[in-house]
Each structure stands twice: as C-alpha cells, then as structure tokens.
N, C-alpha and C positions, 0 to 999 in steps of 0.2 A: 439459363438466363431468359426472362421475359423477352416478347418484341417490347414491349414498353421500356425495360432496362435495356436492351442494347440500343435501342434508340437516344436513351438519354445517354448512354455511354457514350457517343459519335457527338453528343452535344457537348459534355461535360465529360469529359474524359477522365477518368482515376489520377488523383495529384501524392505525392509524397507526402505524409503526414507531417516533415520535417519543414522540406527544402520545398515543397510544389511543385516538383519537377514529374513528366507525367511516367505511370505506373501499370504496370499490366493490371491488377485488384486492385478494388478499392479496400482503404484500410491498410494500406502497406508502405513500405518502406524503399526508397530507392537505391542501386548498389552501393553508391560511395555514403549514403546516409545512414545503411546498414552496415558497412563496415565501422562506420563512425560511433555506433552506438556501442557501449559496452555490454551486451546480455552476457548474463550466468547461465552458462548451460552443463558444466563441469562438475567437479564434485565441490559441496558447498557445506558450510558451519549447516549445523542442525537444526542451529536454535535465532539462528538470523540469517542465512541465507550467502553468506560473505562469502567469495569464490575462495577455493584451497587449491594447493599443489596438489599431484598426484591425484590414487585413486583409491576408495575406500568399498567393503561391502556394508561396513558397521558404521552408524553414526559418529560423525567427528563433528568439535567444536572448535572456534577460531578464541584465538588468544582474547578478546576483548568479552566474549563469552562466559570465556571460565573464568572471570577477574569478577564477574559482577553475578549478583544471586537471579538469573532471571526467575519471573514469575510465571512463564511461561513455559508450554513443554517441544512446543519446535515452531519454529518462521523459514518463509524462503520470502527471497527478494526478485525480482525480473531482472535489473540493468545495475549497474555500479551509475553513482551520481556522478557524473562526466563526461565533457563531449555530446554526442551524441544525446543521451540520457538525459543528461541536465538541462536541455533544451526543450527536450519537452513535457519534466516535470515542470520548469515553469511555464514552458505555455498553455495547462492544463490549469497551474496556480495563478498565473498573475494575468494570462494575456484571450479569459475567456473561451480558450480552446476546447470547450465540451466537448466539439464532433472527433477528441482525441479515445476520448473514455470507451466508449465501443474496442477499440483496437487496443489500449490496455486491460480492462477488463480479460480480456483473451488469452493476452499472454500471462497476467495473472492466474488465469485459469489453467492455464499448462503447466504452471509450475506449481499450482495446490495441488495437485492429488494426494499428497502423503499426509495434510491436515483435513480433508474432506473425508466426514464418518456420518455416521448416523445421530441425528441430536443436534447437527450442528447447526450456531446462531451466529450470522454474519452483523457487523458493529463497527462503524467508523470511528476511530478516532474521530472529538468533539472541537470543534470551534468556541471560541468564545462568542456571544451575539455581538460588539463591539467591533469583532474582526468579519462577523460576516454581515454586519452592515454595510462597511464599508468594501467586502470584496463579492456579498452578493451569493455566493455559495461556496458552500463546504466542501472541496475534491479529496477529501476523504470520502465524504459521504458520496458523492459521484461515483467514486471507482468501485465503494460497496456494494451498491445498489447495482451496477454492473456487474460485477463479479458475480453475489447472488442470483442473477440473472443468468448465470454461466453453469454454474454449478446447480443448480438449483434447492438453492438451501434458500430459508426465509431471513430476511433482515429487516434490522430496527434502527431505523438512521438515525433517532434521538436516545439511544441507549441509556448514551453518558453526556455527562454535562458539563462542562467547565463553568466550576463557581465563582471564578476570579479570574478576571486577566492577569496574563503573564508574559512579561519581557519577550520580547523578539530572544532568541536562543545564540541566534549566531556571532560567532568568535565566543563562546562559551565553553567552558573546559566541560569533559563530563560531570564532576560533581556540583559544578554549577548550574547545570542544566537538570542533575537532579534535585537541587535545593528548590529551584526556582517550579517545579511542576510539585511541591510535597502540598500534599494535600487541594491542589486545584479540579481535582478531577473524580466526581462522585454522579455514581447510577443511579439515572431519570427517575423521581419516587415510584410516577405510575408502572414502571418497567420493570420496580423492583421481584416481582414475584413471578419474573419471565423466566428468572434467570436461575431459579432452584433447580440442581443439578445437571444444568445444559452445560454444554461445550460452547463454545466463544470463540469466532474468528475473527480478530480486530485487523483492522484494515487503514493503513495509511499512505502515505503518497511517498515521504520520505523517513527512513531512519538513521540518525548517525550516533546519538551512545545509548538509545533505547532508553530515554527519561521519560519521554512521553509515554509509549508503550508500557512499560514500567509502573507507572501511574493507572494508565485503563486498567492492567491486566490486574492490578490488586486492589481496585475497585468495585471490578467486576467479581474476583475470588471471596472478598467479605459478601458482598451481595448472594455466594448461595454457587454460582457456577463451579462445575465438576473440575475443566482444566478449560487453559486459553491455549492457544496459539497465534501465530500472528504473520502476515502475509504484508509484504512492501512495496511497491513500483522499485525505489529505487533505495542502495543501502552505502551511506556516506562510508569509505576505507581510508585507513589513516595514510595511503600511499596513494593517497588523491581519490 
C-alpha cells in the first residue's frame, strides 16, 4: 500500500459494501454480512449455476435445467437471490450503487473460469431505452464491462437490443416470462458481423427461469456465434 493509500485509509477507512460497518480491505464484506450472504461455492447445475447436494467430478444439471432446452452450453451464478445477496443486487439496480460493481465483478470472475476460452466476447443482457431513461444505466452492462475487465476478454455493451418493452416479470410463472421476452430481443445491426463464429459470454445481474437469457442466447446463435454461455450475480431458486 501507497503512503498516499494508507493515509487515506486513517481518513476513510474500508466500510462493508452491505451494512458500512468498517472492514480490514476495501471492497469487502463484514462477518455477519458475509455470513448473511448466500455465495455458491459447492458443487453447482452446469448450465445455471444453482447450488446442488452432494459432490460430483462430471457435470450435473438442476431439475429446472433439464425441463427447459437451454440455448446455451454452461452458466454459473455468484450468490442465491436472498438475504444477504438480494440486497445488494438491488442496490447495484435500484439504489445507484456503482462503487458495488468492482467487488462483483471479482467474484464474478472467480467463478468464470470454466466459461473463459479463447474467442470469447463478453455481452450484457440489454435494457430497453425507456427503462434506462428512467433508471440511467444498464447493471447488466456495468457488471460486463467489469467483469471483462477481470478476465480480460473484449466486450460490446450494445450487442443486443431490446426492440419492445416488456412487462415488469415479476410474480410471473416461467412460461409467462417466456411468452413475454419472445421475440424482444435482437443483435445490434452494426454488431452483427462481430459475432461470426465467437463464443458469447452474456452477462446479467439476475436469473430466475432463464427467459431473458433464453432470448439473448438465440439471438446471438442466429446472428453467426459458435456457443453462449452465461455468467449471473445472482440465481432466483424455487426454495427462496
């Protein structure tokens, strides 16, 4: 550490990204705010990230997985949405919390290794401009650009576009939440000729039945890309 950073350290001391309660690093988390958080660190679905029992050497999928044709070929998620988790994917979404993105990004990035190759093009799930008029930016697009930051892979924060708004999701069953994303979501025209035979890392903040997802990944599949996968903050389970 700098004299300049330990100096401001004595001014400003390291606060919890949760609670603000103060922290040996900055960028971290306090005991009872880390206990509180749900991280997946265990053995997890392949193709979403969802914590599983037990332990595996060979790829497993979670029931909600094998019920639905993903378009993709594996996701992991960082935290289960609750508690902990859920507080600070919304105050990343709702309460302007940028200086959160750095310290997600991170853990993001600890938990890619296994979709991190050669070729690969990092891609936020898209806002509609209606929604980010009004909320100002895109945390999808925030935690991408972070992430690629991490990994050092290139990203394209206008990939994909949303051509229609679409319903707020929530208390939405899955098939309704895929009715409502069918056809919303198609690849930026000028972008279209990025995408011949790359790999695709799409990137969101939350997942709960993979509509959205679903939508980017076969988006981006007509447009020319080899395979997606797909990286989460945080991944809605049907046991909260």
């Amino acid at each position: 550490m700098t004299p300049q950073a330990r100096a401001l350290a004595l001014i400003f001391p390291p606060q919890c990204l949760s609670c603000g309660d103060p922290v040996q690093d900055e960028g971290g988390l306090c005991g009872p705010c880390w206990r509180d958080t749900p991280f997946i660190l265990g053995l997890c679905c392949d193709l979403c990230g969802a914590p599983l029992p037990g332990a595996s050497d060979v790829a497993v999928t979670c029931d909600d997985c094998r019920a639905r044709d993903r378009p993709w070929v594996r996701g992991r998620a960082v935290m289960l949405y609750r508690g902990g988790g859920r507080r600070l994917v919304l105050g990343l979404k709702h309460a302007d919390r940028l200086d959160l993105a750095p310290a997600m990004a991170g853990w993001m990035a600890a938990r890619a290794g296994p979709l991190v190759g050669d070729g690969l093009l990092v891609a936020p799930v898209p806002a509609h401009w209606w929604r980010l008029f009004r909320r100002r930016y895109n945390q999808a697009a925030v935690l991408a650009q972070a992430l690629a930051g991490r990994i050092d892979r290139p990203v394209i924060p206008d990939l994909l576009t949303r051509r229609r708004a679409t319903r707020v999701q929530d208390g939405m069953g899955p098939d309704a939440r895929y009715a409502n994303l069918a056809d919303a979501i198609t690849v930026t025209s000028r972008h279209a000729d990025a995408l011949a035979g790359r790999r695709v890392l799409l990137v969101d903040d939350v997942m709960t039945s993979g509509a959205t997802l679903d939508a980017c990944a076969r988006a981006c599949l007509a447009a020319g890309a080899s395979e997606i996968s797909v990286m989460v903050l945080a991944r809605v389970t049907r046991d909260g």
